[in-house]
N, CA, C and O of each residue as an XYZ file, in Angstrom:
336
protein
N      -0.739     24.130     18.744
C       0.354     23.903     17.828
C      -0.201     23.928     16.406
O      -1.367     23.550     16.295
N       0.323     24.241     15.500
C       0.068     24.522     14.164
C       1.118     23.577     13.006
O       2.033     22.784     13.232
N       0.660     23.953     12.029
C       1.453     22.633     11.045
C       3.043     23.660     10.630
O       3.945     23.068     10.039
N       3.194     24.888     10.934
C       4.081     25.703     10.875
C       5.090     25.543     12.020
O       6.314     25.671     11.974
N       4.118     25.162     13.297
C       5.274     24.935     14.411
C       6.218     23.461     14.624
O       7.146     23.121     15.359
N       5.611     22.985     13.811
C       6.091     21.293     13.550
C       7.358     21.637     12.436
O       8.415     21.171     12.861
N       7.489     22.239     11.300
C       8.280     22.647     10.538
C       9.920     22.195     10.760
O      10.732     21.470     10.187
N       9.876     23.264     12.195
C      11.193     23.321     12.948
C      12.103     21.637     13.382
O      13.285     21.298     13.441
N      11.053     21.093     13.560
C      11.202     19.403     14.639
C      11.214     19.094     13.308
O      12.402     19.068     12.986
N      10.818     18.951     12.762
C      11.389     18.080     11.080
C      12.290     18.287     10.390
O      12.701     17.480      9.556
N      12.962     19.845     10.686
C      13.908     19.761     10.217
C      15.493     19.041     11.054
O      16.608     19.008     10.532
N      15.208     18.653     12.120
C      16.066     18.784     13.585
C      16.126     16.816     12.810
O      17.193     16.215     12.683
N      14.455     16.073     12.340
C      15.053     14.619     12.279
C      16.464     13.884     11.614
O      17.192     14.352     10.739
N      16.576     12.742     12.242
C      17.567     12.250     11.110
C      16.788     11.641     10.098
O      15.558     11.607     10.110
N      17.542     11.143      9.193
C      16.642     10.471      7.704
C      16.332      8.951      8.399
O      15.750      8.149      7.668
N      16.541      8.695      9.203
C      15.684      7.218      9.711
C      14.810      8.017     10.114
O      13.718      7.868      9.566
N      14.889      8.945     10.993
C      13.334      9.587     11.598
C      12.630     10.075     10.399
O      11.440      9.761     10.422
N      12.980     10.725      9.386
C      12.165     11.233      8.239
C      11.198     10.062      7.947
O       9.972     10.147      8.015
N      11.955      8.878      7.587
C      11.277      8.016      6.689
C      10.330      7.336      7.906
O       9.109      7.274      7.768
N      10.654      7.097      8.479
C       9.631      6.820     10.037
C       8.172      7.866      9.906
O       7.005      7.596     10.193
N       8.664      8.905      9.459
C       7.587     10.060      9.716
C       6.804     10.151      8.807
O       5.626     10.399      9.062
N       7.316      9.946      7.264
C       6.849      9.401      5.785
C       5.794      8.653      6.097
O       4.650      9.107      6.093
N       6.095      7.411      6.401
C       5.478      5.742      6.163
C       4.499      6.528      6.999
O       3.513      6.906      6.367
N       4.551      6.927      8.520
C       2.914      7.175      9.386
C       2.303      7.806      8.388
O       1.412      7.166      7.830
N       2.604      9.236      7.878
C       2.314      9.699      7.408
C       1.166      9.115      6.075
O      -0.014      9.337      5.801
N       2.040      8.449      5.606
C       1.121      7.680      4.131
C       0.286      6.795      4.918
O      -0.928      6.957      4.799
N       0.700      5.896      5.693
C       0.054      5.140      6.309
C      -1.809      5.634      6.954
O      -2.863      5.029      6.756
N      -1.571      6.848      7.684
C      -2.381      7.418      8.156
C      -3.040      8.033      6.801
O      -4.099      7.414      6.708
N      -2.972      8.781      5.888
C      -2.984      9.247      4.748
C      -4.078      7.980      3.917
O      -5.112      8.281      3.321
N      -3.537      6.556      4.068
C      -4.524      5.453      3.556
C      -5.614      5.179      3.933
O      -6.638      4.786      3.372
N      -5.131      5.586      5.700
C      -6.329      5.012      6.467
C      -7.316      5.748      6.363
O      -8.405      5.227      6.601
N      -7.280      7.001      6.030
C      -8.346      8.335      6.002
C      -9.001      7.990      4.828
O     -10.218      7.866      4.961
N      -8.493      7.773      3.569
C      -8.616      7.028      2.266
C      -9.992      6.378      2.267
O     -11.041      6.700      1.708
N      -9.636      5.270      3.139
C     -10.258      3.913      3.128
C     -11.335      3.872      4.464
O     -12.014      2.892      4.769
N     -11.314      5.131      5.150
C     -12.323      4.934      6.310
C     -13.565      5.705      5.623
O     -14.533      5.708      6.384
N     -13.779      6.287      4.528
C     -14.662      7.022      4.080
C     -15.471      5.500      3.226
O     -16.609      5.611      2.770
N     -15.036      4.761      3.170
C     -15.792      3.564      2.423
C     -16.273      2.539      3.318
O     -15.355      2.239      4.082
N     -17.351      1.853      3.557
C     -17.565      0.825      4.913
C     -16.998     -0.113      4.194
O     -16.564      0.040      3.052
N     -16.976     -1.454      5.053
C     -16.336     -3.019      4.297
C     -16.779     -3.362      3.383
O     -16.061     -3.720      2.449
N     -17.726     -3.378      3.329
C     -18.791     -3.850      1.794
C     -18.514     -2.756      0.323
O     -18.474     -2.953     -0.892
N     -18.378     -1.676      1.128
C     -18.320     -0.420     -0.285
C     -16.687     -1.078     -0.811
O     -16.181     -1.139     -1.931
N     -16.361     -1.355      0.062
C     -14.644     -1.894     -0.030
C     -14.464     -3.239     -0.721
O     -13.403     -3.330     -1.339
N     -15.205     -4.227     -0.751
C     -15.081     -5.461     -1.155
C     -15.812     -5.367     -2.371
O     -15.468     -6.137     -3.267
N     -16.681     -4.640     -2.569
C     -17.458     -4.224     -3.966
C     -16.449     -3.503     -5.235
O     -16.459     -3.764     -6.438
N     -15.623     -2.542     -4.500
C     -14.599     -1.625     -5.100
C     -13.617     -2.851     -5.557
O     -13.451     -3.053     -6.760
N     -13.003     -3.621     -4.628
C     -12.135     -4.588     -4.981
C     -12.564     -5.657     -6.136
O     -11.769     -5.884     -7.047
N     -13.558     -6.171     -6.098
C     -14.703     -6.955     -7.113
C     -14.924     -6.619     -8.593
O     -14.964     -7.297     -9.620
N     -15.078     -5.066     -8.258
C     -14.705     -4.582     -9.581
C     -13.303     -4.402    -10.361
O     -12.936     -4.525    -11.529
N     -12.739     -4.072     -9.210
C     -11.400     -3.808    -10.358
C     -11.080     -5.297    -10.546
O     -10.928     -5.362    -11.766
N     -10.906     -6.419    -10.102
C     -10.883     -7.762    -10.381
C     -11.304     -8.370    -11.740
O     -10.734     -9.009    -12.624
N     -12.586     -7.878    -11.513
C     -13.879     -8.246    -13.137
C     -12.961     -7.244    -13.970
O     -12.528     -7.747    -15.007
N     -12.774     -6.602    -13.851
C     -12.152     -5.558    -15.250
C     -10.651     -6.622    -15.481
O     -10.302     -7.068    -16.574
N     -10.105     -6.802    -14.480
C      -9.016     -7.695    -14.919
C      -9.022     -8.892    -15.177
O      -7.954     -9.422    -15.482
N     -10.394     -9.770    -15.121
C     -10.956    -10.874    -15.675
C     -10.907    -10.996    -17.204
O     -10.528    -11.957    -17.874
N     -11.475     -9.551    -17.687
C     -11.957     -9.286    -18.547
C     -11.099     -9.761    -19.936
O      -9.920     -9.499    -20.174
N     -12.271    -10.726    -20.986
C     -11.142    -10.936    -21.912
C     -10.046    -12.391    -21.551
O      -9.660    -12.993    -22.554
N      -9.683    -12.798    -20.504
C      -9.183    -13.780    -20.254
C      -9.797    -15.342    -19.850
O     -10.517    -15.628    -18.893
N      -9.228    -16.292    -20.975
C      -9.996    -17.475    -20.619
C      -9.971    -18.176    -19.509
O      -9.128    -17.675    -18.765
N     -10.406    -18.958    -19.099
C     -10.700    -20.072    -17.841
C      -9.061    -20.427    -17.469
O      -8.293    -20.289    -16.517
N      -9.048    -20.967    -18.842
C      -7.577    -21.703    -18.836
C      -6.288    -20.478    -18.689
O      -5.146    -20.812    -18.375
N      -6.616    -19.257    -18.925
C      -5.574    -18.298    -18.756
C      -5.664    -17.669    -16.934
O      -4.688    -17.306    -16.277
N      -7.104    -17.698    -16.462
C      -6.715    -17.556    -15.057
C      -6.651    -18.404    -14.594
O      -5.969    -18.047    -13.634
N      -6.869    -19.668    -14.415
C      -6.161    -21.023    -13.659
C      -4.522    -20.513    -13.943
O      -3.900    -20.205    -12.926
N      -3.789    -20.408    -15.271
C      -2.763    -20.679    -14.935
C      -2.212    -19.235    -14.126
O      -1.082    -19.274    -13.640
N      -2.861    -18.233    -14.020
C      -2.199    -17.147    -13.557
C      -2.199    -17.156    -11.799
O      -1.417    -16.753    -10.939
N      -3.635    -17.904    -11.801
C      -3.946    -18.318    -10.514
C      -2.908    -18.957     -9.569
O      -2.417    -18.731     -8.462
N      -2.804    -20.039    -10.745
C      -1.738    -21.179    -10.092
C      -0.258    -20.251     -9.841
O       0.395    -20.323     -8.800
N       0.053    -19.506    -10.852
C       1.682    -18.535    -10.609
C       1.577    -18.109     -9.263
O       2.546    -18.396     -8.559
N       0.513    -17.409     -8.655
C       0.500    -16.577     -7.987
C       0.415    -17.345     -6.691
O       0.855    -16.810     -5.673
N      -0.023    -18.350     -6.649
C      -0.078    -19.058     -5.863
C       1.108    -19.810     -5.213
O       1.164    -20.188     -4.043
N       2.120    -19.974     -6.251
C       2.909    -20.724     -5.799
C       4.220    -19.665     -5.744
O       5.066    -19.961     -4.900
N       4.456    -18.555     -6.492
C       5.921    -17.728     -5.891
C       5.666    -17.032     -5.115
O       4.713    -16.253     -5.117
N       6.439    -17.172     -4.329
C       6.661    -16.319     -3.236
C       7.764    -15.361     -3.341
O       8.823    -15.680     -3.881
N       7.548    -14.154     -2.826
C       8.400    -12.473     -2.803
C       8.611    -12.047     -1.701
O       7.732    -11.276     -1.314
N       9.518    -12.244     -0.927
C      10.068    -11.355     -0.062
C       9.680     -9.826      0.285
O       9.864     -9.246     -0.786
N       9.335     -9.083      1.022
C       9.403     -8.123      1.193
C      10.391     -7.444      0.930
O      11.391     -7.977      1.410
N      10.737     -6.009      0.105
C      11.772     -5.405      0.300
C      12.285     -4.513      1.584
O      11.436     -3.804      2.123
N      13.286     -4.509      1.973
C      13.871     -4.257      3.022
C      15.365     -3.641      2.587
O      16.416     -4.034      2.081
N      14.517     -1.899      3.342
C      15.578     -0.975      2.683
C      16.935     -1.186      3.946
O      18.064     -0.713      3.824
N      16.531     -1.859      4.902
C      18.216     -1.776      5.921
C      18.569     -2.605      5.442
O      18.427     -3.658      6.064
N      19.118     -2.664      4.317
C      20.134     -4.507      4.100
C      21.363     -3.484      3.324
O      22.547     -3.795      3.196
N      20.652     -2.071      2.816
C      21.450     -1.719      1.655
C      22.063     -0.278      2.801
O      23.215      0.153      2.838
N      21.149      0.094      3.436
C      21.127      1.612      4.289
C      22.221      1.974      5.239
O      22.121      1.163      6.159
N      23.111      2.699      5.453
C      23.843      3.089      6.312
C      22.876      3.554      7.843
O      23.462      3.980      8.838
């Protein structure tokens, strides 16, 4: 099978199946991403972008950002509330 013979079956989904097919899609798409890095190359990557967002901010400005984040909570969005 080829990525040409799949074409046909995608066009046949409904848009719940599309977006079903999307999300693997990205999903799988991340995982390929992120399997080229081991855990450590990964927690190092994360470390840094952190320190860059440290950067410049006092003690007293990440305690309190700390503390925000800590305490609201966000719902997930959830596209069937609105979706036919």
């Amino acid at each position: 099978m080829t990525l040409s013979d799949l074409y046909p079956m995608i066009d046949e989904l409904t848009t719940d199946e599309l977006d079903a097919l999307r999300d693997y899609v990205e999903q799988e798409h991340e995982r390929r991403r992120l399997s080229v890095y081991t855990p450590q190359e990964r927690i190092r990557r994360i470390q840094e972008a952190f320190s860059a967002l440290r950067e410049g901010l006092t003690p007293e400005q990440l305690a309190s950002i700390t503390q925000a984040m800590n305490e609201e909570s966000i719902e997930p969005f959830d596209e069937s509330e609105w979706r036919d």
